[in-house]
C-alpha positions as CSV (number, residue, x, y, z in Angstrom):
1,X,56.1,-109.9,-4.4
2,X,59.5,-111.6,-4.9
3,X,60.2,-114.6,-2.4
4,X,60.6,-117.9,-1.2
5,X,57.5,-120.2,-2.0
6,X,57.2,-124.2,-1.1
7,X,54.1,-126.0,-3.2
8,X,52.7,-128.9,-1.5
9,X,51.3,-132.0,-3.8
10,X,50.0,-134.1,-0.9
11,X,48.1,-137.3,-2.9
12,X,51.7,-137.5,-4.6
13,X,53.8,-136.9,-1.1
14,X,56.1,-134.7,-2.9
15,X,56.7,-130.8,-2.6
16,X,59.0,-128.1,-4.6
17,X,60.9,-125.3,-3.1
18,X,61.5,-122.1,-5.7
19,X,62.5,-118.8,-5.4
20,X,61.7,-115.8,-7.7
21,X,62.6,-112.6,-7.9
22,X,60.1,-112.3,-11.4
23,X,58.6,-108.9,-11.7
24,X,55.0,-110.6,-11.0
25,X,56.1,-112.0,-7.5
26,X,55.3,-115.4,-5.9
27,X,51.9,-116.1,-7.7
28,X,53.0,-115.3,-11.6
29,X,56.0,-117.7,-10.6
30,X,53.7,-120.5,-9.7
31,X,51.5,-119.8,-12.4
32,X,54.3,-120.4,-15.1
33,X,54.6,-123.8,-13.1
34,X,50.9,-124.5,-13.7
35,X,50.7,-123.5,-17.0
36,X,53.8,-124.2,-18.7
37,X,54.6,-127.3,-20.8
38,X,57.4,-129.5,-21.2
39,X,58.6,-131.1,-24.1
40,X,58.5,-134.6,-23.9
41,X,62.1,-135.1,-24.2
42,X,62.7,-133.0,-20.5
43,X,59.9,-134.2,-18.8
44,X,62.5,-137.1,-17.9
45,X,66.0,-135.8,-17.3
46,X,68.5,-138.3,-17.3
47,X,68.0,-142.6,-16.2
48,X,64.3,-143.0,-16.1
49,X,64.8,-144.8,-12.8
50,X,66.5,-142.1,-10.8
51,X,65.0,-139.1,-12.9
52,X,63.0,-136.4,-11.0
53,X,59.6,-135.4,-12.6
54,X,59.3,-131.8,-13.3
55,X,57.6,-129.4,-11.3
56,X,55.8,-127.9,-14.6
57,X,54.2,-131.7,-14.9
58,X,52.0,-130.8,-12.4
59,X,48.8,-128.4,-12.4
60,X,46.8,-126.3,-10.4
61,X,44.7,-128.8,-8.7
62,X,47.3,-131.2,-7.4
63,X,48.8,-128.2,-5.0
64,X,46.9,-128.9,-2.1
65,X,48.7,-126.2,-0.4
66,X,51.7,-123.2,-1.1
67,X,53.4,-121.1,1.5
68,X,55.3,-118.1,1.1
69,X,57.5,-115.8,2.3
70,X,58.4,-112.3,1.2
71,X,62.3,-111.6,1.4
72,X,64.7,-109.4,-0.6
73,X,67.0,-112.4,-0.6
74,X,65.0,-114.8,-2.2
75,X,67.5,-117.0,-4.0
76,X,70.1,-116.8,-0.9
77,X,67.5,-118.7,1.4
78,X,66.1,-121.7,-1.2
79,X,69.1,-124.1,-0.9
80,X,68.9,-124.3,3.3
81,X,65.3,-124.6,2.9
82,X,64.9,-127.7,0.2
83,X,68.1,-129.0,2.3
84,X,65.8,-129.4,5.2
85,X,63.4,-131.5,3.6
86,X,64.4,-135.4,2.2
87,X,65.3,-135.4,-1.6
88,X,62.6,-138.6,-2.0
89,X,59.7,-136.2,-1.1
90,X,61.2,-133.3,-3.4
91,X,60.3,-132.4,-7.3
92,X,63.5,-129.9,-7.2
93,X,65.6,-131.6,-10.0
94,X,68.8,-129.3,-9.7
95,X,70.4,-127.0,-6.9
96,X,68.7,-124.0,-6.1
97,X,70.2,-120.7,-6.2
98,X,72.0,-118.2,-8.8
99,X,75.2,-120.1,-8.5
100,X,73.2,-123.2,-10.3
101,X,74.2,-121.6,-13.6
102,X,77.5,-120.5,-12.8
103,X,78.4,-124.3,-11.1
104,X,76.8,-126.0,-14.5
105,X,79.0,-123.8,-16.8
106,X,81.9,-124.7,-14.9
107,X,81.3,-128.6,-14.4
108,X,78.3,-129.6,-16.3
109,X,74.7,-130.0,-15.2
110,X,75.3,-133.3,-13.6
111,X,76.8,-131.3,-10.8
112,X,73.7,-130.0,-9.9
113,X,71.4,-132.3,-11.4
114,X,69.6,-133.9,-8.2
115,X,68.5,-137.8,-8.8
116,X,66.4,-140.2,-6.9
117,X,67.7,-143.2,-5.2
């Protein structure tokens, strides 16, 4: 089903909001997360210091938990939702949303790109 889904990696105290309107739903979304690979080149983005680890770093056994929620307006809910939770506990290394695309076009990635302190 297509939703809202929040992945939990306690031992590393962080978490990851996403959204997904992916013709699998929820669990082939997550599954691209687990299985994927990043290049090594984008597994830092940006200063090493202040750089976000990637999501797709992460496997299937350090996601202690995931919840989800169906809704027809997936993408419309995940910015309030990662904005309720402190950026140092979160592995979401840009704005959610459609308009993530649209804002980089119009004034580069780093005005989305999300960085630690």
């Amino acid at each position: 089903m297509p939703g809202l889904y929040f992945m939990v990696l306690a031992e590393y105290r962080q978490a990851y909001v996403g959204a997904t309107d992916h013709p699998g739903g929820i669990m082939a979304r997550i599954k691209q997360h687990w299985t994927g690979t990043k290049s090594f080149d984008r597994l830092i983005w940006g200063d090493p210091e202040t750089s976000i680890i990637s999501i797709d770093s992460f496997r299937a056994l350090d996601t202690t938990r995931i919840f989800a929620a169906k809704t027809s307006r997936s993408f419309a809910g995940e910015n309030p939702l990662l904005d309720r939770f402190p950026s140092k506990f979160m592995l979401n290394r840009i704005m959610g949303g459609r308009d993530a695309v649209k804002l980089a076009g119009l004034g580069g990635v780093d005005r989305i790109m999300k960085r630690r302190d």
